[in-house]
N, C-alpha and C positions, 0 to 999 in steps of 0.2 A: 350524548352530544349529537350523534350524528342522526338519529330519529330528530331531534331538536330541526337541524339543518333542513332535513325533506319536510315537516311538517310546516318551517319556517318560508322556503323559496321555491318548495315545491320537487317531490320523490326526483323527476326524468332531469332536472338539472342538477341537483345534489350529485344523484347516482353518474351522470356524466361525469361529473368533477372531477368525483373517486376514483372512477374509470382512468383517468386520464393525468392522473398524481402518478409519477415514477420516482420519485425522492421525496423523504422526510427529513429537519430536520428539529432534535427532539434536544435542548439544553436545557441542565440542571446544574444547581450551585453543589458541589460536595460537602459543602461549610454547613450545609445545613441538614446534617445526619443526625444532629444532637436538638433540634427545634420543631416547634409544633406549628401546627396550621394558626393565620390569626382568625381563621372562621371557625376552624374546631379543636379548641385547648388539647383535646384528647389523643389526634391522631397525627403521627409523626411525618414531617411534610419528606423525608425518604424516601420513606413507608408506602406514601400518596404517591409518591413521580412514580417508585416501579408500577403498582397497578395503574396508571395512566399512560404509562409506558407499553405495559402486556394488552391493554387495550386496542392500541393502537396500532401496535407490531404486527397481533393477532388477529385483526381484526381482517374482517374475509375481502373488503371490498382491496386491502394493500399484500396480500397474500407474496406477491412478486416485489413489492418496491421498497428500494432498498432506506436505509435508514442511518442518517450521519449524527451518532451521539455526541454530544458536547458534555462534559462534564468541568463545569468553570468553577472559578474560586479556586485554586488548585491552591496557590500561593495562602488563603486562606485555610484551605484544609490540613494543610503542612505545621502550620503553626497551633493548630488547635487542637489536632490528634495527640497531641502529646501531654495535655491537662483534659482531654474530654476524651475518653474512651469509644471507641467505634460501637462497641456491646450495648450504647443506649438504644442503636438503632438494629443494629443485629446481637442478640444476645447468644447465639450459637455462634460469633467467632472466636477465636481461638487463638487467633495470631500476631505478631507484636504491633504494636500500638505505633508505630512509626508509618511513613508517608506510601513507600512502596508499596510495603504490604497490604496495608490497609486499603490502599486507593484501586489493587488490583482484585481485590477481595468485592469492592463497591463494584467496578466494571462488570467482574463475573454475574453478579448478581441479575445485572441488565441482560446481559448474553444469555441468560438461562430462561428469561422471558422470551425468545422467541423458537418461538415450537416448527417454524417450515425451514426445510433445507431448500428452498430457493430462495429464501431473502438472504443477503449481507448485512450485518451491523458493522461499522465500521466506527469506533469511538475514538476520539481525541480528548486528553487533558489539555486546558485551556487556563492561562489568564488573560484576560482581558487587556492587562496593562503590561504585559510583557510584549512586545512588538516582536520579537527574534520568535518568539514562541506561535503567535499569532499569523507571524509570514510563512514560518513552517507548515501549521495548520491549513491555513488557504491554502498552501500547493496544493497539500495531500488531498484536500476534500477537490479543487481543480481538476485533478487526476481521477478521482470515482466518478465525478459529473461528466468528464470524457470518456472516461470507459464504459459507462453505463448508457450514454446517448449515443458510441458506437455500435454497441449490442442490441439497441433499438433499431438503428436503422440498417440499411444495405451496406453493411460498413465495408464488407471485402471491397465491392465499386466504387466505393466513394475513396475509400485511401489508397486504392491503386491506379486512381486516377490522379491523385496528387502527390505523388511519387516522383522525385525526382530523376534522371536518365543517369546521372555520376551521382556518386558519393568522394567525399574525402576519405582518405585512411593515414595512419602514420606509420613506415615502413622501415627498418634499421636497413641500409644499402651499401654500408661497411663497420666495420669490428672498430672501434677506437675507446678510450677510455674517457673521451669526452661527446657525451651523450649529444649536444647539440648538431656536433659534425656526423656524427650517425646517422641520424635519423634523416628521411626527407618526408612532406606531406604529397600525397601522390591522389590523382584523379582517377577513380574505378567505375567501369561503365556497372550499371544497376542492375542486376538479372534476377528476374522474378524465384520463388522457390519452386525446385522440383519435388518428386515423388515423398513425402516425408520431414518435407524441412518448413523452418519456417523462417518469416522475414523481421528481423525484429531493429527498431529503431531507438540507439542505444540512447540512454541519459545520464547512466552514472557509468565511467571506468575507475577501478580501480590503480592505484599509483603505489609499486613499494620497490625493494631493493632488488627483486629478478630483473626489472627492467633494465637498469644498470650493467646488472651480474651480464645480464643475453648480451648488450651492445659492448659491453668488456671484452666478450669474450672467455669470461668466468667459465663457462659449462662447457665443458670437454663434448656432453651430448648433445649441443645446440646445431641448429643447421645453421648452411652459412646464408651468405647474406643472398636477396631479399629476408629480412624476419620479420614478421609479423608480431606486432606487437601490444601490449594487454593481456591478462590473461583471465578477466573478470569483469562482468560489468554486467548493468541493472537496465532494461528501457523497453518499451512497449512491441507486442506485434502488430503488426500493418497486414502481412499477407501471408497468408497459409496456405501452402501447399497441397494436392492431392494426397487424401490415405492417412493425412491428419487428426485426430480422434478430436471427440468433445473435449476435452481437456482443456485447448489450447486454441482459443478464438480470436479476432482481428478484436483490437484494443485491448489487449490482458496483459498487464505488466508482470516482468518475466525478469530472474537472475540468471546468469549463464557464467559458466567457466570454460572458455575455448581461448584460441590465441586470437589476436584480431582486435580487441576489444576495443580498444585504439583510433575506433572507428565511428563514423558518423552510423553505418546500417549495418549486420550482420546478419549472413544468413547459414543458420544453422540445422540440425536436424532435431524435432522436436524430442527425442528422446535425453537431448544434453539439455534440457533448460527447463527450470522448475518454478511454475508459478508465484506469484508474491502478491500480497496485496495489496498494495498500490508502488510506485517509484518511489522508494526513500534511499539515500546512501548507503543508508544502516545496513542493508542485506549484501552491499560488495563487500563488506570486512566480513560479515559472516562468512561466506563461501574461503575466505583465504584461512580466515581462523582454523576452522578444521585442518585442513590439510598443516598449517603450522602445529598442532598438537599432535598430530599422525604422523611427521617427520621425526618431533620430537622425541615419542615412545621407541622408535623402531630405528633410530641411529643412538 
């Protein structure tokens, strides 16, 4: 295809193109694991999207540029998998014939097409006609398109110039057993990160019954008031400190468990916050799960 292109408009404006492509985005129906091509009876249209897929992951001119899979039909593949066996098209699987399984079996398959540890695949199951499903989808992909054109440009200057001077936070400033009289929202002047930490601008907090427990006065080991409050939450870094390793760059959405969380910006130290791949809610309940199954063993 892509000889096709330079032979068609000409090698120095194709090869620019390519050059200058930093996102793909590569959709497939999953309904159609069990169907053939209408051009060639023979060859399973699957079968066809991974090799069109390894082509283009792999191919030299997109080496670095990341790639948003769609995998659509979902609601269609749900219903099908279950009278048409996934084995027409992978005959080495093994696994039950139901929607999860299967459908993460299909993912993997794509995932193992790309051979560079510098690209990201990022995949989404998608229907079309599901709107809750579809507005989830646009955040997530919204979020690699931001963090991915951070990483392009001067991002540390450009978002510590638009940084605001305060932040909000929500602070317990007395012990009562009703949560609203507790709490106040309080103005915090903004102070860049030091030696090790980073600045990260929160999107999801977590919400459960410590919050409560602390402003009760529940925990005998609790400090008194000011408290800070949250103890869990998911949102982007903005600004990195000195001494900070590759790990952790300006736009890389981040989970973290510290107090605080409660807050519009936190700044923490890079060793307490563990990369994610994009802002979803779903990682604040992970972070509390644990420690709920680790209470529970050990009392």
């Amino acid at each position: 295809t892509f000889r096709r292109w330079r032979s068609a408009f000409g090698a120095q404006k194709v090869d620019a193109l390519l050059r200058g492509s930093h996102r793909h985005h590569f959709l497939r129906a999953m309904s159609e694991y069990d169907q053939l091509l209408h051009e060639d009876e023979s060859t399973n249209r699957m079968q066809e999207s991974l090799k069109l897929f390894d082509s283009i992951c792999n191919n030299k001119w997109f080496v670095r540029t990341s790639i948003i899979l769609f995998l659509n039909k979902k609601d269609l593949f749900a219903a099908k998998i279950v009278r048409s066996p996934i084995n027409i098209c992978f005959p080495e699987y093994t696994g039950n014939q139901e929607y999860n399984e299967a459908a993460a079996y299909i993912q993997a398959q794509f995932d193992a097409k790309n051979k560079s540890i510098n690209k990201e695949v990022y995949c989404h199951q998608t229907c079309a006609t599901d709107t809750g499903n579809i507005e989830f989808v646009f955040d997530s992909v919204t979020d690699v398109v931001i963090a991915n054109n951070l990483r392009r440009c001067d991002a540390r200057s450009a978002m510590a110039s638009a940084l605001p001077n305060t932040f909000r936070r929500l602070v317990a400033t007395k012990l009562t057993h009703n949560f609203r009289e507790a709490v106040e929202i309080i103005n915090c002047e903004l102070k860049p990160p030091t030696a090790g930490q980073v600045l990260i601008k929160t999107k999801y907090a977590g919400v459960n019954a410590s919050d409560i427990n602390f402003t009760a006065g529940r925990y005998k080991h609790a400090s008194k008031p000011p408290i800070l409050l949250g103890f869990e939450g998911v949102g982007r870094v903005v600004q990195v400190g000195p001494g900070v390793g590759d790990g952790l760059k300006v736009g890389q959405p981040v989970a973290y468990l510290a107090d605080g969380s409660f807050s519009e910006y936190q700044c923490l130290s890079a060793g307490s916050v563990f990369p994610v791949p994009s802002l979803r809610p779903e990682f604040v309940s992970l972070l509390v799960s644990g420690l709920t199954a680790e209470l529970a063993l050990e009392k």
